[in-house]
N, C-alpha and C positions, 0 to 999 in steps of 0.2 A: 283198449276197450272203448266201444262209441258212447258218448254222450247219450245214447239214445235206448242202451242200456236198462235192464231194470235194477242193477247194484248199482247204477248214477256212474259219472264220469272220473268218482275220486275211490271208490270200494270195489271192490272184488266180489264174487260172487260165492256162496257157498261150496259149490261146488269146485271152484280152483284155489279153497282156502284148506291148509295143509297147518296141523297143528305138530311143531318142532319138537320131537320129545327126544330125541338123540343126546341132549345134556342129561337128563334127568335118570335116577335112579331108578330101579323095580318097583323097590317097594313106595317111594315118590309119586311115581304115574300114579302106583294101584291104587293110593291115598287122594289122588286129583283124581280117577275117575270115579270112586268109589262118593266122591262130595258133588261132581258132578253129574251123576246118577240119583243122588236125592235130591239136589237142587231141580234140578228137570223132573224129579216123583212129585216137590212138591207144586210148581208150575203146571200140572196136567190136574194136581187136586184142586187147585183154585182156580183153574177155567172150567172143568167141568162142576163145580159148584155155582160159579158164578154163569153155567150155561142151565144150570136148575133153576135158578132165581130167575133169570129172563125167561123161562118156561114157563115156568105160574105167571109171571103178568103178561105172559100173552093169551094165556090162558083166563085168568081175569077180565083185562080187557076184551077179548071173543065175549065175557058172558054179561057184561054191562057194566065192568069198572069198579 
């Protein structure tokens, strides 16, 4: 990978990163996707909250602070 890279010269890129689940159980995965399905519900709750908050005060400040 070049240095010049936007994953940097020590990480890998999303796209050629490969999650190994060949060890793992059925019901295992379905238990690890099923936590990482609401872990990422609750990350999209709190940037679009926190994209409402920065709304009003741009909003505020447009109207004089």
């Amino acid at each position: 990978m070049s240095p010049y890279s936007p994953a940097g010269p020590h990480q890998t890129s999303h796209d050629t990163e490969k999650r190994c689940v060949s060890g793992i159980t059925n019901s295992r995965l379905a238990q690890s996707r099923a936590k990482d399905r609401e872990a990422q519900r609750a990350v999209r709750t709190g940037l679009g909250r926190r994209m409402e908050r920065l709304e009003l005060d741009v909003e505020q400040l447009k109207n004089g602070g």
